[in-house]
NUDOVEX-125672 format. One record per residue (C-alpha): x negated, y negated, z negated; residue in three letters. Coordinates in steps of 0.2 Angstrom, whole numbers, plus 2048, in hexadecimal, padded with zeros to 3 digits. Each point is the difference from the previous one (the first is absolute). Layout:
N
XYZALA
...
END
This chain:
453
82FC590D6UNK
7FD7F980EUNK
7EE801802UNK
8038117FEUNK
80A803810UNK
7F67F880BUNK
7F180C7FCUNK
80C80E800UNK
8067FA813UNK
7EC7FE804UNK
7FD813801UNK
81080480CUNK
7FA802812UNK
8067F180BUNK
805805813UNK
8037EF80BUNK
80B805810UNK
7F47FE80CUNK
7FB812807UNK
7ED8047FDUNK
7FA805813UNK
7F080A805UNK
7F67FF810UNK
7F4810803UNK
7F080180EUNK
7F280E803UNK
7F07F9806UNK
7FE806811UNK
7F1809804UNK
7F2803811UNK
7FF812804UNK
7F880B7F3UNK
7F180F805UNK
8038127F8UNK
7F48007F0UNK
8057EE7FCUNK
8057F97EFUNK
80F7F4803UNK
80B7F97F4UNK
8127FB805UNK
8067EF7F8UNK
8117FB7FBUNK
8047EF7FDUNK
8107F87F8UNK
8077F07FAUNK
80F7FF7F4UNK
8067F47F2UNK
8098117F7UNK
7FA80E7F4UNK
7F880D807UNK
807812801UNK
7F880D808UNK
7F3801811UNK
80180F80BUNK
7F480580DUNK
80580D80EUNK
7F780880FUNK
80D80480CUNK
7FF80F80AUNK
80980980FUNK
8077F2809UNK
8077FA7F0UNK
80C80B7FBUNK
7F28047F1UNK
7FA7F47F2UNK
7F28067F5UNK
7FC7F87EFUNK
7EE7FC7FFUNK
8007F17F2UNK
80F7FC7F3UNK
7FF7F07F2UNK
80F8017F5UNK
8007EE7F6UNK
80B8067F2UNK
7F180F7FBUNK
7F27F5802UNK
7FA7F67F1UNK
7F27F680AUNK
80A7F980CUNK
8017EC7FCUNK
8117F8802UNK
8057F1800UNK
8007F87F0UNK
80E7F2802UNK
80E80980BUNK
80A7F1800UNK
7F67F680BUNK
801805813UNK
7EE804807UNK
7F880780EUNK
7F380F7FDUNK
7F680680CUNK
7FB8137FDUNK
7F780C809UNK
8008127FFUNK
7F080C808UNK
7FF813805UNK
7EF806802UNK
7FD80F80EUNK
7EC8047FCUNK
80080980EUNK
80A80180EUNK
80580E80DUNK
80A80180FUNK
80F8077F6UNK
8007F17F9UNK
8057F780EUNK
8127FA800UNK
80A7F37F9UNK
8007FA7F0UNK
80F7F77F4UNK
7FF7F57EFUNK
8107FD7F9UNK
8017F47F0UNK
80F7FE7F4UNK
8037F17F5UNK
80E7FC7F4UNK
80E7F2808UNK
8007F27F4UNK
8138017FDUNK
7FF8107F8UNK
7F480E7FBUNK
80A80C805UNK
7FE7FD813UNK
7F180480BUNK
7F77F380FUNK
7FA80D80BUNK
7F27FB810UNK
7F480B808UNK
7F17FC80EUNK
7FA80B80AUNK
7F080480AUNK
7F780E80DUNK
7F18057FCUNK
7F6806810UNK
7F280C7FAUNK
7F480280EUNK
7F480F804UNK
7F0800809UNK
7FD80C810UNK
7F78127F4UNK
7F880980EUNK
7FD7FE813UNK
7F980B80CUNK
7FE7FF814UNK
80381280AUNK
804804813UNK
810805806UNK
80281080AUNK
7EE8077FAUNK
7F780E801UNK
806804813UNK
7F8803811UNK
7FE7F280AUNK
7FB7FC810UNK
7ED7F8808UNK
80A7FD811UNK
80F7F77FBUNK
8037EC7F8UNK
8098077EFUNK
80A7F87F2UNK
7F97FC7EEUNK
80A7FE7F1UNK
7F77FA7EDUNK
80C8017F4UNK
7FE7F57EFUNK
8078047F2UNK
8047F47F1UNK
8088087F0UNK
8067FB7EFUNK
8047EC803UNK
80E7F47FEUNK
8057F6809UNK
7F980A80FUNK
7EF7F8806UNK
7FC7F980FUNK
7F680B80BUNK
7F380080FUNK
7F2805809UNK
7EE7F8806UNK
7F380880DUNK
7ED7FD7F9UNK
8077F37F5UNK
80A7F680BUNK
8127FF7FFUNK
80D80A80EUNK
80D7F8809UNK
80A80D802UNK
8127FF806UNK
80F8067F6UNK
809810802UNK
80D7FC7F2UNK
80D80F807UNK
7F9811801UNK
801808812UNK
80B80B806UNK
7FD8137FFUNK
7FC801813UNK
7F77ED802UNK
7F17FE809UNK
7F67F97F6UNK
7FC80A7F2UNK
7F18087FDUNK
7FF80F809UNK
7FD8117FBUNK
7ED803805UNK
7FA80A80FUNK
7F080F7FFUNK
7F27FB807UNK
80081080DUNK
7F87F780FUNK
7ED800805UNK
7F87EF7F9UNK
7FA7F8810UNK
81180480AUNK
8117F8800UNK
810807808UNK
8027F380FUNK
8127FD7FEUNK
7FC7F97EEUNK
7F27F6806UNK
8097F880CUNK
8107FB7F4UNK
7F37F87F6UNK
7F77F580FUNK
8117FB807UNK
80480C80EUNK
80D80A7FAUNK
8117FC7FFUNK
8077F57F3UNK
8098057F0UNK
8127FA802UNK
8017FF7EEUNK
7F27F77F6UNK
7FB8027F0UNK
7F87F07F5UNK
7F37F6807UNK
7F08097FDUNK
8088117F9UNK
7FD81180AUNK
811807805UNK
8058127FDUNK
80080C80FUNK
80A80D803UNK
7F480F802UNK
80E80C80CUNK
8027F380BUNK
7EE7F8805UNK
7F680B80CUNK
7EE800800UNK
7F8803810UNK
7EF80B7FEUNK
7F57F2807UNK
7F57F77F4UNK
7F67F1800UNK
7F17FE7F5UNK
8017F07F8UNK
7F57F87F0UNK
8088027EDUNK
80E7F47FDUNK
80A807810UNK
80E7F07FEUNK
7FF7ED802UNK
8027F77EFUNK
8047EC7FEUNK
7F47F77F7UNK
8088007F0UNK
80C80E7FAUNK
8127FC7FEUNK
8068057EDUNK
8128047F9UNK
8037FD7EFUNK
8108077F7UNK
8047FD7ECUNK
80B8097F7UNK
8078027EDUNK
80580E7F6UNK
8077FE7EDUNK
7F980B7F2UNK
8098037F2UNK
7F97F87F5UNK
8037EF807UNK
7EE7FE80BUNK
801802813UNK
7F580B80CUNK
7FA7F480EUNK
7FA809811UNK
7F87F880EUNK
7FB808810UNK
7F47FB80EUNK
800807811UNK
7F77FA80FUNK
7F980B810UNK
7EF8097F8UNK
7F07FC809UNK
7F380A7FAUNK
7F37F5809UNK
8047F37F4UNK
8068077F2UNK
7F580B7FCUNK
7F77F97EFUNK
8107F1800UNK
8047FC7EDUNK
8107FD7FDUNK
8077FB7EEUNK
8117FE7F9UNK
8047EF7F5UNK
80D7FE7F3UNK
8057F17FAUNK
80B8007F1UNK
8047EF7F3UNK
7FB80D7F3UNK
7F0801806UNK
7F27F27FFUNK
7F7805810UNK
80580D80DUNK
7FF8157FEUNK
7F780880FUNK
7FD811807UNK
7F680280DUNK
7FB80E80DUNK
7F380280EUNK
80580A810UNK
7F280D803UNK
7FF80D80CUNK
7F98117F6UNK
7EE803801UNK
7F580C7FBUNK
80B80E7F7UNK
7F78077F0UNK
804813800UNK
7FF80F7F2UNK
802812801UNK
80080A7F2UNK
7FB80B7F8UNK
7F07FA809UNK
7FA812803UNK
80E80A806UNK
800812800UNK
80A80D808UNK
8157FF7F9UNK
7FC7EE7F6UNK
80F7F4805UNK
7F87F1807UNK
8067ED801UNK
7F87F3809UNK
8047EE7FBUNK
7FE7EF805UNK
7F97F87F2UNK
7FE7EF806UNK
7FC7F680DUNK
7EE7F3802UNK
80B7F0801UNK
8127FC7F9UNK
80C80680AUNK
8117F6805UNK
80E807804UNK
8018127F8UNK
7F880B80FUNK
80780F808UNK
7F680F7FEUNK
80080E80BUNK
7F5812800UNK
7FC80B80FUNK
7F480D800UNK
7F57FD80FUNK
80180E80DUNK
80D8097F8UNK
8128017F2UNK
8017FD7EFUNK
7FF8107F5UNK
8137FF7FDUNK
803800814UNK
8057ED802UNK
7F57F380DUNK
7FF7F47F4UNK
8037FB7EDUNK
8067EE7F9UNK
7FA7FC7EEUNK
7EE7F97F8UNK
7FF8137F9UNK
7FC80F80CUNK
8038117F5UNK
7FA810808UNK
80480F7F5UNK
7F8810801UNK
7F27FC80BUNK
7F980D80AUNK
7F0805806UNK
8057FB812UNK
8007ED7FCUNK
7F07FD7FBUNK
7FA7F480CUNK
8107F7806UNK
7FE7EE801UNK
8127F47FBUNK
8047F1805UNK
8077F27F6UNK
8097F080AUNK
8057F17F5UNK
80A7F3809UNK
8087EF7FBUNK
8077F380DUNK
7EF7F8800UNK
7F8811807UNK
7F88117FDUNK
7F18097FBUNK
7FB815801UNK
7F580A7F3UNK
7FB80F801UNK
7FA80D7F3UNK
7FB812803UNK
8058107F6UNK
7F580C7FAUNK
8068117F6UNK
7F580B7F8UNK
80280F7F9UNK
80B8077F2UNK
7F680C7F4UNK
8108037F7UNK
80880780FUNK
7F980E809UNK
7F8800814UNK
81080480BUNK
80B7FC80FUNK
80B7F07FBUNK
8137FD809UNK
8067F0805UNK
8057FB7EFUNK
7EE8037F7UNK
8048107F7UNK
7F280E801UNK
7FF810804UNK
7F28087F7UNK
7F380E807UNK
80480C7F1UNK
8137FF805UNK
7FA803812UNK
7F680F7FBUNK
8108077F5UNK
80C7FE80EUNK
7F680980BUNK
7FB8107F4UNK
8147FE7FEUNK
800803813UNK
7F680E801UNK
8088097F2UNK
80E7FF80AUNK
7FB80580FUNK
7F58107F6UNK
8118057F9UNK
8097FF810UNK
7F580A809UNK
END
């Protein structure tokens, strides 16, 4: 009988008191692009049977944990076990989650929690977990260069502020950021806080150019050279400060002097200021802002480009822009043969180069007012409605300006007649009076008078 109990005590599980122990790592990983395949390892190491392996992405600071990956040991049948449990032996495991491609929601921390069963008793459960942050990171999606403060009147007598504004959207972490003048890097110097609502420096608000071209006002020309008095609070090295119109007198006395009317240094002086703002959907908003004393002497036709650089990114994202004064303004009327009460616009189609910044346009007609009453009109489009008789002939201006200068065109309007309306008297607003309601007001008149007599 004996041989027969010690096959029957063969098949009873055998637990030694030494506690089975666990030990759990992720494999750490670089920085991960969005659109990347990445897949997250966890490794273990036990000498015990295996229970269960979770994964969890944990969200909201942590007080979330999502199930992304569960393996439950006792519902698998092709997980291999260890075939003599009586011996104590080290296993090394590893367990994989596969993200095929990733997204910058899926940035965040992830967990792997293991569970095996302690040696003394298969009722009790050796938890360890290991833990890892994966950064997801985004590359710069769109970047564009434009200049603060524009359209606006500006001023050929006066040194001025410029201000190009970069904007960087739709990266993470936020990129790095700067400027180059024909391809050469700017040192520029920081502005990290943003000035005060009353500082000097800022770019001021642009004056109109209301003065004859070959004369200066002799108070402003003498600031300039030196021989006024000086400023008792200065702005930035290099920037223009902002006057106070109400309390600067200028004299009637002008001096005629050649185009630039200020002393420049050598180089300009450039003030550089980066900032951040967070989108919601995890990417930042990088802006930075160049402003220096405008020269339109030298920069006229001065290419300046916006760099990022971004470690999502193999080589750097430019924009670029070219400061042009307008030139040559392309002009359309339509319809082309107006007639007598047609409603007329006259639009600036284009210009003969490209034009930077946005220019200011501004209509006159020459000699005289608008239709509607006004001495000028601000807009690309000039609409004239109901025109009448009386304008044929009138000649309109069209002034586009930028800070790098101005140009005039002219264009003439001719009005033909209306078959569709009657020969007559016309008012102020266009409307006709014809010579058939002439003739019936007057046989009205006579009648009138006939009967009163």
């Amino acid at each position: 009988m004996q041989p027969a109990q010690s096959t029957l005590h063969s098949h009873v599980p055998f637990f030694p008191s030494v506690a089975a122990y666990l030990t759990v790592s992720i494999e750490p990983l670089p920085p991960v692009v969005v659109g990347d395949a990445v897949t997250l390892k966890c490794n273990f190491k036990t000498d015990g049977k295996m229970r269960e392996i979770v994964w969890y992405r944990v969200t909201d600071g942590g007080t979330i944990k999502q199930k992304i990956f569960t393996f439950d040991a006792m519902f698998s049948t092709n997980f291999s076990h260890m075939e003599n449990y009586r011996k104590r032996e080290d296993l090394v495991y590893q367990s994989t989650v596969r993200l095929p491609e990733v997204r910058i929601s899926d940035n965040g921390p992830y967990e792997c929690h293991v569970g095996i069963y302690d040696r003394a008793t298969w009722e009790k459960v050796v938890l360890a977990s290991g833990n890892i942050f994966l950064n997801v990171m985004a590359p710069p999606t769109s970047i564009s260069v434009i200049a603060a403060d524009t359209p606006a009147p500006f001023s050929r007598y006066q040194a001025q502020n410029f201000t190009l504004v970069c904007v960087v959207s739709g990266g993470k972490p936020a990129p790095l950021v700067y400027f180059k003048r024909d391809g050469e890097p700017i040192e520029a110097t920081p502005l990290p806080e943003p000035p005060a609502a009353t500082g000097n420096w800022a770019p001021r608000n642009l004056l109109h150019r209301d003065l004859d071209d070959t004369k200066v006002p002799q108070s402003v020309a003498e600031g300039e050279m030196g021989g006024g008095p000086p400023n008792t609070a200065e702005p930035p090295r290099g920037l223009v400060a902002e006057r106070d119109p109400t309390t600067e007198a200028i004299p009637e006395t002008v001096v005629s002097r050649e185009f630039p009317r200020w002393v420049h240094v050598a180089e300009p002086i450039y003030y550089f200021r980066h900032t951040h703002v967070p989108i919601s959907d995890g990417t930042v908003e990088a802006r930075a802002t160049l402003t220096w004393t405008l020269n339109p002497q030298i920069d006229n036709e001065a290419l300046f480009s916006c760099e990022v650089k971004h470690p999502a990114l193999s080589m750097p994202m430019q924009s670029e822009v070219t400061l042009v004064a307008p030139k040559g303004p392309k002009i359309i009327m339509t319809p082309v043969r107006a007639r007598v009460g047609d409603t007329v616009r006259i639009l600036v189609q284009g210009f003969q180069n490209e034009v930077f910044p946005e220019p200011l346009f501004t209509w006159t007609r020459v000699g005289s007012r608008l239709l509607d009453g006004s001495a000028e009109h601000a807009g690309k489009e000039l609409v004239l409605e109901r025109v009448p008789a009386e304008l044929n002939g009138s000649m309109y201006r069209c002034t586009a300006q930028n800070p790098l200068g101005s140009t005039d065109t002219h264009t003439r309007l001719i009005v033909f007649e209306n078959p569709n309306i009657p020969r007559g008297t016309e008012d102020s607003n266009g409307s006709v009076t014809s010579h058939r309601s002439f003739r019936l007001v007057l046989a009205l008149t006579l009648t009138v008078i006939l009967e009163l007599t």
